[in-house]
MARBA-3410 file (N, C-alpha, C, O; in Angstrom, 1 decimal):
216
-31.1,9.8,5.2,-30.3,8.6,5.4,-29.4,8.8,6.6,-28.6,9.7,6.6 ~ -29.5,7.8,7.7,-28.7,7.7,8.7,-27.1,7.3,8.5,-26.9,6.4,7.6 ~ -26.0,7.7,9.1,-24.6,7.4,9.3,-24.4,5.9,8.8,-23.6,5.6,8.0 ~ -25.0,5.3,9.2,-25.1,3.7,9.2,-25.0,3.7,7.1,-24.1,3.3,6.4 ~ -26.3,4.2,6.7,-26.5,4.0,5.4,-25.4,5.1,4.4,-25.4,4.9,3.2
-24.9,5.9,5.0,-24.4,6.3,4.2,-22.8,5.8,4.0,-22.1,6.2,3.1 ~ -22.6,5.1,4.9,-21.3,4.2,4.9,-21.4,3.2,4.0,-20.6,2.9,3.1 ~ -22.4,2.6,4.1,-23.0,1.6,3.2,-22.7,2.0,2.0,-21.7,1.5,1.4 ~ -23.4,2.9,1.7,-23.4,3.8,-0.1,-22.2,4.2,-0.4,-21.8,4.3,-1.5 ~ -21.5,4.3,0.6,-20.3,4.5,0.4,-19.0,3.2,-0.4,-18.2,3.2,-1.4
-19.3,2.4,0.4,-18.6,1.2,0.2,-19.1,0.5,-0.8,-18.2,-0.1,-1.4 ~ -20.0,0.5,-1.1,-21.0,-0.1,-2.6,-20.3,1.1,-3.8,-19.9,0.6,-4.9 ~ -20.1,2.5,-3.6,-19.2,3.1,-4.6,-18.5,2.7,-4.7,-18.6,2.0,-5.8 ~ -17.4,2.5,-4.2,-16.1,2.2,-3.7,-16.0,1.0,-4.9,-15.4,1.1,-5.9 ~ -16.8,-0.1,-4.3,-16.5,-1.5,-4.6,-16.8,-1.5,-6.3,-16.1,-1.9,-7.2
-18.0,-0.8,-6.4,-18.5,-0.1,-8.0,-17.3,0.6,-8.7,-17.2,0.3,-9.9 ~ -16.2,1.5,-8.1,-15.4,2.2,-8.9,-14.5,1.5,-9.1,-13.9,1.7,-10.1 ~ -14.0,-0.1,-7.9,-13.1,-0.8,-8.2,-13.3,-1.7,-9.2,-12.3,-2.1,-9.8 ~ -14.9,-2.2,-9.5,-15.0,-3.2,-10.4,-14.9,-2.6,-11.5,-14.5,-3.3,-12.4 ~ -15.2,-1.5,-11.9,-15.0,-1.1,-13.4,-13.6,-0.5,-13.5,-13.3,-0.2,-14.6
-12.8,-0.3,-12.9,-11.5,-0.2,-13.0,-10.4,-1.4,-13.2,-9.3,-1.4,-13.6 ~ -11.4,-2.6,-12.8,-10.7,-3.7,-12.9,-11.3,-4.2,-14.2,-10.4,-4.9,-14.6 ~ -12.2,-4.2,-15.0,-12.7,-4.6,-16.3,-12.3,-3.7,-16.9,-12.4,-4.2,-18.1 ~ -11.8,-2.3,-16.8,-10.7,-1.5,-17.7,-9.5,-2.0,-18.4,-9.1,-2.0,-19.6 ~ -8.8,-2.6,-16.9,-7.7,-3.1,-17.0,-7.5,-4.6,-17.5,-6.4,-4.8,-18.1
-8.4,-5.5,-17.4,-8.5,-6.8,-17.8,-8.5,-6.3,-19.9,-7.8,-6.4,-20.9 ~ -9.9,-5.9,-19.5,-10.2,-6.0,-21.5,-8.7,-5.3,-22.2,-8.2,-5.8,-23.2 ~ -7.9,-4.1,-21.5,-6.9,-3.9,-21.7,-5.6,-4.9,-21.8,-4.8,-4.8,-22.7 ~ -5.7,-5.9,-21.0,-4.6,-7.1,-21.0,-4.7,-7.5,-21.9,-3.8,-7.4,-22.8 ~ -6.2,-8.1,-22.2,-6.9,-9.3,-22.8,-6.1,-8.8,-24.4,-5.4,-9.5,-25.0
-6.5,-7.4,-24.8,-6.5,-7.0,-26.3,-5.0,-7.1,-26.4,-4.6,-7.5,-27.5 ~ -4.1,-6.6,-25.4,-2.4,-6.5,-25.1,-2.2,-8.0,-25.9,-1.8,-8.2,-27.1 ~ -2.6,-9.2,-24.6,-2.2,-10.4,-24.9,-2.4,-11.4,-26.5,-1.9,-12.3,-27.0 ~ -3.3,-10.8,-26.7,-3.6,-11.0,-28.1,-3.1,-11.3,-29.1,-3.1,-12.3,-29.8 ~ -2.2,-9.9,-29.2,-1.2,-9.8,-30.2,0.4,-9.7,-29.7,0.8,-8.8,-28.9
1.0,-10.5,-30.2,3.0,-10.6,-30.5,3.5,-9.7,-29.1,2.9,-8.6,-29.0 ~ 4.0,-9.8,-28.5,4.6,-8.7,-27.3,5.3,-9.1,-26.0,5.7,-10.3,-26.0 ~ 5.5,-8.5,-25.0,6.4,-9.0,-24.4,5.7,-9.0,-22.5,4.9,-8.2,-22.2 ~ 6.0,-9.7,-21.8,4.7,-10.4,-20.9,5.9,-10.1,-19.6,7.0,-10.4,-19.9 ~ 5.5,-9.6,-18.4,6.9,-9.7,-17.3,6.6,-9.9,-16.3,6.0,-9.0,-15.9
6.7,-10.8,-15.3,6.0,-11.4,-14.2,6.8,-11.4,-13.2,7.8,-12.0,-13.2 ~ 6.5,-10.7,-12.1,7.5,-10.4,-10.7,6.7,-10.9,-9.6,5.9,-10.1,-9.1 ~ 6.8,-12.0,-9.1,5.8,-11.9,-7.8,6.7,-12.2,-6.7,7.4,-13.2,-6.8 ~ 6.8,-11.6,-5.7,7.5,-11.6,-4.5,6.7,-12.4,-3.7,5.5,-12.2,-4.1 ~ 6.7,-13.5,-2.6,6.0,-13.8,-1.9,7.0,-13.7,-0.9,8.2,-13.5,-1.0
5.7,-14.0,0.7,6.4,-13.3,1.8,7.3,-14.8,2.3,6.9,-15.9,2.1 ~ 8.4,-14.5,3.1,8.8,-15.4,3.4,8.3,-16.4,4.6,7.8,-16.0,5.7 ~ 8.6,-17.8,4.2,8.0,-18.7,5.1,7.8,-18.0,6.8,6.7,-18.0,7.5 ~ 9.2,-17.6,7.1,9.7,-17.4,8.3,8.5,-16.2,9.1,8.4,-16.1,10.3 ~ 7.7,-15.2,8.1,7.0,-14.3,8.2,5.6,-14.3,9.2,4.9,-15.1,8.7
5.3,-13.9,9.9,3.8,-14.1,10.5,2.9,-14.1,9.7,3.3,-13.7,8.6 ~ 1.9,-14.4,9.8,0.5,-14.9,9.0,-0.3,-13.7,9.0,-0.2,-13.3,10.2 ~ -1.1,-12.7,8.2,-1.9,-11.5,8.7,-2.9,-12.3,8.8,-3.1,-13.4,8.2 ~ -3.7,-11.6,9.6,-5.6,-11.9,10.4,-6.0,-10.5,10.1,-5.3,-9.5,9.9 ~ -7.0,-10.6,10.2,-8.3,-9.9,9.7,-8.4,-8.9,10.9,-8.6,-9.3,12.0
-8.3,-7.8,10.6,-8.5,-6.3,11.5,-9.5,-6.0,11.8,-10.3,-6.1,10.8 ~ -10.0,-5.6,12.7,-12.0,-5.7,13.0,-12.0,-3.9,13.2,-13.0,-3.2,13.0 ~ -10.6,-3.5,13.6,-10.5,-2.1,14.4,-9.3,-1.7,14.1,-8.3,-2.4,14.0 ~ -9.7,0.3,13.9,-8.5,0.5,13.6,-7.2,0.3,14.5,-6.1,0.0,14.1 ~ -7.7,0.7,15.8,-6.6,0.5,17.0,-5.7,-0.6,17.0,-4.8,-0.5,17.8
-5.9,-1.8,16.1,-4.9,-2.7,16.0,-3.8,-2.3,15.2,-2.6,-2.7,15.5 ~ -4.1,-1.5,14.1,-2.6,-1.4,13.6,-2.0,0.0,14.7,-1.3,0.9,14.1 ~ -2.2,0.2,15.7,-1.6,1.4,16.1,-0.2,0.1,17.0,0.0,-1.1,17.3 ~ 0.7,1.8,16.9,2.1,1.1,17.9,3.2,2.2,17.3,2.8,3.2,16.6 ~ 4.6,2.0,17.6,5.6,2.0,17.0,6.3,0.8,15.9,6.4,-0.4,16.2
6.7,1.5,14.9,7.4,0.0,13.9,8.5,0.6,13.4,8.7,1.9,13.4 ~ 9.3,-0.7,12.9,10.5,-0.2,12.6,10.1,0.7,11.1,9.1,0.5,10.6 ~ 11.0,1.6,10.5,10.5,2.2,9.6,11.3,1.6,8.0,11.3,2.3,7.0 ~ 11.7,0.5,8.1,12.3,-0.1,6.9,11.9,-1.6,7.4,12.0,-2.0,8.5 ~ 11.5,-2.3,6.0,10.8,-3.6,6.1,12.0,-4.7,6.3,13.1,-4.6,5.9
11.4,-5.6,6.8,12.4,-7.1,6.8,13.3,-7.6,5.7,12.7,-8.6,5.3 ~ 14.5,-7.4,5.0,15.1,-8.4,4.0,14.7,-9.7,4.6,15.0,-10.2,5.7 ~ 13.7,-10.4,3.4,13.4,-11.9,3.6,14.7,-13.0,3.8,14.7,-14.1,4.4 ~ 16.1,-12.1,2.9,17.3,-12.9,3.4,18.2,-13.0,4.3,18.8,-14.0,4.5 ~ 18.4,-12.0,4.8,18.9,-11.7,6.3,18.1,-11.9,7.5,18.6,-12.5,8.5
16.7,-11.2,7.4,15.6,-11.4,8.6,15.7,-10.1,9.5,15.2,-10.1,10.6 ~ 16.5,-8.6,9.1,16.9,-7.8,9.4,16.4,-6.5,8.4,16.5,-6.4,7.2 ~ 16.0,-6.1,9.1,15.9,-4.6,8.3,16.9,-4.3,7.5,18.1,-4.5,7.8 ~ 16.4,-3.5,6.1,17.8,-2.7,5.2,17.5,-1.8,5.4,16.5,-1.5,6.1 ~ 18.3,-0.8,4.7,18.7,0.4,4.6,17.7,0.6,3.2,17.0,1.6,3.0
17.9,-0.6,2.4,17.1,-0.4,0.8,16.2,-1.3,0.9,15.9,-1.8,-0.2 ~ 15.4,-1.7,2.0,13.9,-1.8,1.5,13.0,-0.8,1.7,13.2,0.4,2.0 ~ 11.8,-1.5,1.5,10.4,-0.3,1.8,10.1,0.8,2.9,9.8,0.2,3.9 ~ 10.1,1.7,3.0,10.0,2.6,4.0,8.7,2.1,4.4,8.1,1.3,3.7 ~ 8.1,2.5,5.5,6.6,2.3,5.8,5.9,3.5,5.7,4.8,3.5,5.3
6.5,4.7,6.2,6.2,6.2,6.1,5.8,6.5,4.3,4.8,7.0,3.9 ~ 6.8,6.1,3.6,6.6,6.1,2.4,5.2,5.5,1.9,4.3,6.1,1.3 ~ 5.4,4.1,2.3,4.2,3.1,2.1,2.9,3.6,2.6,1.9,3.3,2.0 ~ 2.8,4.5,3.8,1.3,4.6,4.4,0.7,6.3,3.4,-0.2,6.7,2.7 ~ 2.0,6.9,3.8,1.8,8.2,2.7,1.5,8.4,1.5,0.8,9.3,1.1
2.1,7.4,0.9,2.4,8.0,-0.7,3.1,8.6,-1.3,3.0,8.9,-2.4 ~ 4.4,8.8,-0.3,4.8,10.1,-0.5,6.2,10.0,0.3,6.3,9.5,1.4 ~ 7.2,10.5,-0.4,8.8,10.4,0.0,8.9,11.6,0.9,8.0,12.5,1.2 ~ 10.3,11.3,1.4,10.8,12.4,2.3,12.4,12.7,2.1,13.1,12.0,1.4 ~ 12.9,13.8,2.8,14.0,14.2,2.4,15.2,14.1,3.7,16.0,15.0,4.0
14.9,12.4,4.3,15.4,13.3,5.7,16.6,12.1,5.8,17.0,11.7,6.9 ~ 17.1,11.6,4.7,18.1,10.3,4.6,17.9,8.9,5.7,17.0,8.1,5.5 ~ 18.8,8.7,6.7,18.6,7.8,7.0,18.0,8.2,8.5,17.7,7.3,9.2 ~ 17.8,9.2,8.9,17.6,9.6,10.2,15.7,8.9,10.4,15.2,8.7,11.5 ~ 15.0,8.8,9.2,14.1,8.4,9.9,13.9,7.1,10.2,13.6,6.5,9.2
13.9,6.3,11.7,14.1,5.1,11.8,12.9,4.0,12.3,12.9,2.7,12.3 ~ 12.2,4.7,12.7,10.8,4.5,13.2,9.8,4.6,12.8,9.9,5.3,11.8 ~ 8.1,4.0,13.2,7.0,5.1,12.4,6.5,4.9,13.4,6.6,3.7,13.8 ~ 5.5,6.0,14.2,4.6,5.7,14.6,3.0,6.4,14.4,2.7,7.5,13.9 ~ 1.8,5.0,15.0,0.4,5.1,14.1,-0.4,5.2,15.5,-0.4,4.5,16.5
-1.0,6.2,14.9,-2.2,6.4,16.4,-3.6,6.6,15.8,-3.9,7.8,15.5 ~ -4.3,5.8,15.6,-5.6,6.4,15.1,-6.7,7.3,16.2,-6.7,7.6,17.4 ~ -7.4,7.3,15.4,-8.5,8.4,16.4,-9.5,7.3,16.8,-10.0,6.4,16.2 ~ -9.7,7.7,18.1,-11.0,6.8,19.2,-12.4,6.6,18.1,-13.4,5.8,18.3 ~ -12.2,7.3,17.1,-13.3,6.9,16.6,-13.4,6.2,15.1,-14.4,5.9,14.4
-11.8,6.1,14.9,-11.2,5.4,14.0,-11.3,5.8,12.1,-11.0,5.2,11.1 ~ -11.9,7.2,12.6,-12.0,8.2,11.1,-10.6,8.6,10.7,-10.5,9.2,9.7 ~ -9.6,8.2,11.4,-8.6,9.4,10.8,-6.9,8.3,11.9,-6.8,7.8,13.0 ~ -6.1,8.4,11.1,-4.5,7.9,11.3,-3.3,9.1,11.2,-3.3,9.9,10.3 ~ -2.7,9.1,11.9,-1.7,9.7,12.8,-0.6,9.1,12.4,-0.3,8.0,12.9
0.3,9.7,11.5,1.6,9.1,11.2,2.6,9.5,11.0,2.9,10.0,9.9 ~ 3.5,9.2,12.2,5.1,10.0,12.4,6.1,9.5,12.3,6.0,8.4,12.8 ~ 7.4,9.8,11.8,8.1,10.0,11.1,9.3,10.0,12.2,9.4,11.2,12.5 ~ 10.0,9.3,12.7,10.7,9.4,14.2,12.2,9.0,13.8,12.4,8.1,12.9 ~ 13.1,9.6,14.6,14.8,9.3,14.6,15.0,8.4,15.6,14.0,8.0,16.2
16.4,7.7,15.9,16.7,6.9,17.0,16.3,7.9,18.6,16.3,7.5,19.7 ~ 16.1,8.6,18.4,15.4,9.0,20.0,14.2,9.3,19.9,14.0,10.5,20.2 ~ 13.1,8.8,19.5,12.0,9.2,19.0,11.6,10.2,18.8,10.5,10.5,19.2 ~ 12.4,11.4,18.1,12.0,13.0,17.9,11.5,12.7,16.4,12.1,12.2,15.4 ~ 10.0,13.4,16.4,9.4,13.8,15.1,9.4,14.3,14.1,8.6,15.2,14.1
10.3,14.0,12.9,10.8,14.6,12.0,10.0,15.2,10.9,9.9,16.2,10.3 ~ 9.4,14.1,10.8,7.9,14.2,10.0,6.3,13.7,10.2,6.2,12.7,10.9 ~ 5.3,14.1,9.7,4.1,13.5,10.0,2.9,13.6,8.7,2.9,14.2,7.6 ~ 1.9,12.5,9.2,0.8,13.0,8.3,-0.2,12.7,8.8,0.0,11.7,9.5 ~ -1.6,13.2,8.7,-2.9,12.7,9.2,-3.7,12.1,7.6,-4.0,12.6,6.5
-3.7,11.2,8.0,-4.4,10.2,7.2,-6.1,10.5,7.5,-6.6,10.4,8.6 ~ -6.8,10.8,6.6,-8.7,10.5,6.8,-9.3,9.4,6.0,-9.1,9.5,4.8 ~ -10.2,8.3,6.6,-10.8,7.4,6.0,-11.4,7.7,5.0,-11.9,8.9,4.8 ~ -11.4,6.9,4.4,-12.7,7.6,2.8,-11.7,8.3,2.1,-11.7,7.7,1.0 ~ -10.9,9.0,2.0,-10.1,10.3,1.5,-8.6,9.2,1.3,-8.1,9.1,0.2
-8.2,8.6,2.3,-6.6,8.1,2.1,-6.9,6.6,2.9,-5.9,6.2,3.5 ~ -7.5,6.1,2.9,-7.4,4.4,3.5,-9.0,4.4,3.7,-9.8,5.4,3.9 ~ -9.4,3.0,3.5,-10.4,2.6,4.2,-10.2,1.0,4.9,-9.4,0.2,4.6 ~ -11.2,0.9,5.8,-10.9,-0.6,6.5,-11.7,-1.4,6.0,-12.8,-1.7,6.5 ~ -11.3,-1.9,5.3,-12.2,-3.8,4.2,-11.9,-4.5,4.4,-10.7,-4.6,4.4
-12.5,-5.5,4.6,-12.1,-7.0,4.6,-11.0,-7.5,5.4,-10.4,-8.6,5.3 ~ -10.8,-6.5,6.1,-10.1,-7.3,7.3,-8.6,-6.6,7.5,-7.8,-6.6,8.5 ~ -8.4,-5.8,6.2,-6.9,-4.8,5.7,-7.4,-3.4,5.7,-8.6,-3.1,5.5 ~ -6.2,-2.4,5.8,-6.1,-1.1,5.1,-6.2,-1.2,3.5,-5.2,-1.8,3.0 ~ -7.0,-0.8,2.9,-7.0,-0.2,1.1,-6.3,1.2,1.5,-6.8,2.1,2.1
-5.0,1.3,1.0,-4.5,2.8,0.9,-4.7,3.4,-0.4,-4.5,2.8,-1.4 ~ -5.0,4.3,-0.3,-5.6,5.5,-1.0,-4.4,6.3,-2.0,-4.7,7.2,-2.8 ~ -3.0,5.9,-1.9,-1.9,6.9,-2.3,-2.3,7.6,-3.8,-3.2,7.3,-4.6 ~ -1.4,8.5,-4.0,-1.0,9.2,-5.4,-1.2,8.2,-6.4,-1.6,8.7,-7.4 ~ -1.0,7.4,-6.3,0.0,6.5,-7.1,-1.0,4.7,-7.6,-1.0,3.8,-8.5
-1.9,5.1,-6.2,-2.9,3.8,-6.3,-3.9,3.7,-7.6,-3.8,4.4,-8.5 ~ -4.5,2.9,-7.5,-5.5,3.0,-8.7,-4.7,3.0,-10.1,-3.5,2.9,-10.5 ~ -6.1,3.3,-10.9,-6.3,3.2,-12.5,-5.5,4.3,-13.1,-5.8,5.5,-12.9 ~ -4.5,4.1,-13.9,-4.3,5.6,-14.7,-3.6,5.5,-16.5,-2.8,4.6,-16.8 ~ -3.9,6.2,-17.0,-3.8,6.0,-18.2,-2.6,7.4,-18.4,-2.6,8.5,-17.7
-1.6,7.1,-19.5,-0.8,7.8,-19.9,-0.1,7.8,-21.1,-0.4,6.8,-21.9 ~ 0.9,8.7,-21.6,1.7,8.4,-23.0,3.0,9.5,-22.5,3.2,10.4,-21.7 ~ 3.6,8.9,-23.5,4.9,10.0,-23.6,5.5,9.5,-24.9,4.7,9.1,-25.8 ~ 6.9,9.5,-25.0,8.0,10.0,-25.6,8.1,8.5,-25.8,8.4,8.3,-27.0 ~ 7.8,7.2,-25.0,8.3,6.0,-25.5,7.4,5.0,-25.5,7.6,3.8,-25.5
5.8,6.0,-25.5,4.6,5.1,-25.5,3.8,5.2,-24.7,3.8,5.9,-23.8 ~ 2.9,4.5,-25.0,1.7,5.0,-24.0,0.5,3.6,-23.4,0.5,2.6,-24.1 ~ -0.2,3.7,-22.3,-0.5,2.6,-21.7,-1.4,2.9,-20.6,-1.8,4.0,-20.3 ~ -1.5,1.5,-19.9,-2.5,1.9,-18.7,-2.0,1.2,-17.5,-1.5,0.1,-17.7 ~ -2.2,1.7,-16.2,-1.9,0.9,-15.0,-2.7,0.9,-13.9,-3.8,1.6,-13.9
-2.4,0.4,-12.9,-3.1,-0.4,-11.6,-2.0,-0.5,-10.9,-0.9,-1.0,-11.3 ~ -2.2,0.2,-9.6,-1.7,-0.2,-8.7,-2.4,-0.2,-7.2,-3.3,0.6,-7.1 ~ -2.1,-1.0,-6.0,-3.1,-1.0,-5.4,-2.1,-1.5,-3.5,-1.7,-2.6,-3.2 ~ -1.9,-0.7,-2.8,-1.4,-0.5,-1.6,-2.6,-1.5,-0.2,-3.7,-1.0,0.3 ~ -2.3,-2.6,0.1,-2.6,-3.1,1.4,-1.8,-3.3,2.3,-0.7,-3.7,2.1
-2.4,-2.9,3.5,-1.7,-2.9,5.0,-2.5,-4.1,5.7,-3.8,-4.1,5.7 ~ -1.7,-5.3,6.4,-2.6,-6.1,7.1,-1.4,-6.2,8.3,-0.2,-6.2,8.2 ~ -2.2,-6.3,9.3,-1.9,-7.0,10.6,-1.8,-7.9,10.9,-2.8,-8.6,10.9 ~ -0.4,-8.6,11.2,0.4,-10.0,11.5,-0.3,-10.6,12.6,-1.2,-9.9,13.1 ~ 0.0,-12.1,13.1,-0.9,-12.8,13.9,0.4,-12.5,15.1,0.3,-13.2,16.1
1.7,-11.4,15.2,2.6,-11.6,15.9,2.3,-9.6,16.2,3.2,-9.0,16.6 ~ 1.4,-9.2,15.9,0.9,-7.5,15.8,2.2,-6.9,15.2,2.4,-5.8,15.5 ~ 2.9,-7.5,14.4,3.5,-6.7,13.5,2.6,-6.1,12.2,1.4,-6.1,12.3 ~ 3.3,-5.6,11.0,2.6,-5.0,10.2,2.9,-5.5,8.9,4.1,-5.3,8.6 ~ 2.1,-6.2,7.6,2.4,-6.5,6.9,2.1,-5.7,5.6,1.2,-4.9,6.0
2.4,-5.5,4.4,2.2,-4.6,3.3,2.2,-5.6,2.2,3.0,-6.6,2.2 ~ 1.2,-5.3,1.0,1.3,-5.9,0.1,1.0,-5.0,-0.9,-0.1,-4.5,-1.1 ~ 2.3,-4.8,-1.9,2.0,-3.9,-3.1,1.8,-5.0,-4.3,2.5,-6.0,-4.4 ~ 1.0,-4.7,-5.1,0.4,-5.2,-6.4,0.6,-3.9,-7.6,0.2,-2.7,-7.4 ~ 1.2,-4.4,-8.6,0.5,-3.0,-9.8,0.7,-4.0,-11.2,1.5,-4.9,-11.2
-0.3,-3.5,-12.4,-0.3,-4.3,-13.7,-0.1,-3.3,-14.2,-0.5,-2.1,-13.9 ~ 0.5,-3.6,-15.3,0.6,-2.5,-16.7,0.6,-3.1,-17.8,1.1,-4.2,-18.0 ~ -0.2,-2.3,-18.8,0.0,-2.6,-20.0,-0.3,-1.3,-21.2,-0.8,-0.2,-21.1 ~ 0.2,-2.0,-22.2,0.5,-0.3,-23.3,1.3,-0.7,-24.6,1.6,-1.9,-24.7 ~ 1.7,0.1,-25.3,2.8,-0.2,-26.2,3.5,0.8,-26.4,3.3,2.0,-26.7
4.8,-0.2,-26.3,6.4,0.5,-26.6,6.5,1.2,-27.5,6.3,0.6,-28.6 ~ 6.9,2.6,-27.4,7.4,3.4,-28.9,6.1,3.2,-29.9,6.3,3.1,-31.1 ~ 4.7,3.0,-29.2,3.5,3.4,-30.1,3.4,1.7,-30.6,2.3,1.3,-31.2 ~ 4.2,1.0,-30.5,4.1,-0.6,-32.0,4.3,-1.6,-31.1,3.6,-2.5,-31.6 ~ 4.7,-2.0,-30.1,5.0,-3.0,-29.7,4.2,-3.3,-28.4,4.0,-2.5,-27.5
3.7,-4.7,-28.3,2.8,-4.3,-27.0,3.3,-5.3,-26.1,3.6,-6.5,-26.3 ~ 3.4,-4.0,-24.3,4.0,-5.2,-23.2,2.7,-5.3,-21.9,1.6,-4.8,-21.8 ~ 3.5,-6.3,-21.2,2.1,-6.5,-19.9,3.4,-6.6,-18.9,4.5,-6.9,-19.2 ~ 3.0,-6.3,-18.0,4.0,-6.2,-16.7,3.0,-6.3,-15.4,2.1,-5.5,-15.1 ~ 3.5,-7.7,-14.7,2.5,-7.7,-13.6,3.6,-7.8,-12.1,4.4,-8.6,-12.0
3.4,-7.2,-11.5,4.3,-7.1,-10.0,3.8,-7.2,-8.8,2.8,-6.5,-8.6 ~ 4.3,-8.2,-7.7,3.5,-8.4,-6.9,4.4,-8.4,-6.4,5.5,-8.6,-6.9 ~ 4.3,-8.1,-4.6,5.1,-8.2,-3.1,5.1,-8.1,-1.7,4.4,-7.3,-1.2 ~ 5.6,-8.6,-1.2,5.1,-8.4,0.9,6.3,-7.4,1.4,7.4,-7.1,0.7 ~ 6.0,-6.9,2.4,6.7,-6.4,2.9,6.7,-6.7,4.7,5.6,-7.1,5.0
7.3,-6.6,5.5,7.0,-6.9,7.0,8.0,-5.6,7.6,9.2,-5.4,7.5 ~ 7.0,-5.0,8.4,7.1,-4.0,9.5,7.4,-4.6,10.8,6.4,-4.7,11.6 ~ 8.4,-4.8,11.1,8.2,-5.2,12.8,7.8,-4.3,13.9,8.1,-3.1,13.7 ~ 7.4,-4.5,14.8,6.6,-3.6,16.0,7.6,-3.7,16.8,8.2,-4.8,17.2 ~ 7.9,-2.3,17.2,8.8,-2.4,18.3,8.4,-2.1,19.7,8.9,-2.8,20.6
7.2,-0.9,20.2,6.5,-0.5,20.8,5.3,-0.8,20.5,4.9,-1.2,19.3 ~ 4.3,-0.6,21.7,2.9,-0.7,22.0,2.4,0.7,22.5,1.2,0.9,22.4 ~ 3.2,1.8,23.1,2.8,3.1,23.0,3.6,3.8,22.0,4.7,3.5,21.6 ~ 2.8,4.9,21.6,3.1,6.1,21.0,3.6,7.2,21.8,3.2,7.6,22.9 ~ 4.6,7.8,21.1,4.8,8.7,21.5,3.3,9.8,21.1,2.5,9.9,20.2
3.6,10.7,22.6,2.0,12.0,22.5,3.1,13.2,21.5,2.6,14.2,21.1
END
């Protein structure tokens, strides 16, 4: 089987691992909702003011510089306490307080693999990660599917109960080449073993672009 077909097979798993992970999670609600319990609904939508994402054909469009903390929908200004993007593309925190202020994304000419750094107000590189398709993002439908720690199906228990969750990381490109993020996660389980809850969260986030080169 040629490169062509094995991408194929690829993406038919993919879509296979997602639909049964999503009929996991449903028959899971379904049996939650059933009985007596407690239901929590968060949906953030993006604000009016926000660019519209379009459909990515290539990875080279999300490449650039962006700011590395997302838009407050009420000010129109980056915070200090919203979403990092470094966080968002990784998975994964860092320890470098407020010094990182930037991100920049360089994919490979051949669009297998993302380049992502971690920059202060003088563009010095504090941190980085290489991102590989298939392994940590793939390009569907027009967005990044991110791959994090944290994405997908996972089942757990502890000390105050036990349950199941979903979560699921998209990156789409604005009609203004900024960067847009949309985190989604459901849970459900029961409290202290007896009580059963559902918790669905939904949200945008906007990256603005500051640059069109990368730093080498």
């Amino acid at each position: 089987m040629g490169c062509g077909g094995s991408a194929r097979a690829e993406r038919q798993r993919l879509r296979a691992t997602d639909l049964r992970k999503r009929i996991l999670l449903v028959a899971g609600l379904v049996i939650l909702l059933a009985a007596p319990g407690c239901v929590g609904i968060k949906h953030e939508r993006a604000s009016r003011s926000w660019p519209k994402p379009i459909s990515a054909a290539e990875m080279k469009q999300f490449d650039g510089v962006f700011s590395n903390r997302s838009v407050d929908p009420r000010t129109g200004q980056p915070s200090d306490q919203s979403e990092e993007l470094f966080d968002f593309l990784t998975g994964r925190g860092h320890s470098h307080g407020e010094r990182g202020t930037q991100v920049a994304v360089r994919s490979s000419p051949d669009g297998s693999a993302m380049h992502v750094s971690l920059l202060d107000q003088r563009l010095v590189e504090i941190d980085s990660a290489n991102l590989q398709r298939g392994a940590d993002f793939d390009l569907l439908g027009g967005f990044l599917s991110l791959h994090g720690p944290f994405s997908g199906l996972h089942a757990g228990s502890g000390n105050i109960g036990a349950g199941i969750e979903n979560h699921s990381a998209r990156l789409f490109v604005s009609a203004t080449d900024d960067l847009l993020g949309r985190w989604s996660g459901s849970e459900a389980g029961l409290l202290f073993y007896f009580f059963p809850f559902v918790s669905i969260t939904k949200g945008w986030m906007l990256w603005p672009k500051l640059s069109e080169r990368t730093p080498k």
